[in-house]
C-alpha angles and dihedrals in degrees: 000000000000128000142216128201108199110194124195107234101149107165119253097008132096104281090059086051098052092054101261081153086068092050090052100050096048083048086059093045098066116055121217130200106242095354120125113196105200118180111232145211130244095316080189102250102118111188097021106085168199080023124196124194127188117217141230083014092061088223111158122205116192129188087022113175135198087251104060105042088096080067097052097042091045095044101030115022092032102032106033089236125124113239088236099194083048098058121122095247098216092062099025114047123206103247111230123226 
């Protein structure tokens, strides 16, 4: 199945600030089978970014960094496992022992 990573990199907002470009570059960088990168417009989490989604899995990254992005190509978009230390905490709690 085929994948998308959406990145927030609206211009002049806080995504961009926080170096969502970079994101998106190493994204680029790096080539994936069957893995489209788009950059996106505002996804609405001010302050939380650069933010990455996976689509169609609904899976939000927050504070992503460049990094970082091999991770999450290696773990996510490769190996089909969720890069749990990475997730975006408002739509993916942390689960409690």
């Amino acid at each position: 199945m085929a994948s998308s990573a959406l990145l927030a990199t609206h211009r002049n907002r806080t995504c961009k600030k926080q170096g969502a470009l970079k994101v998106l570059a190493a994204f680029m960088a790096l080539p994936i089978p069957r893995v489209t990168v788009t950059a996106s417009s505002c996804l609405g989490q001010c302050g939380n970014g650069p933010m990455v989604l996976i689509l169609p899995d609904m899976v939000w990254y927050s504070g992503v960094q460049p990094d970082e992005v091999s991770l999450l190509i290696e773990e996510h978009l490769l190996g089909g496992q969720r890069v749990e230390q990475m997730l975006y905490y408002r739509f993916h709690p942390q689960k409690s022992d």
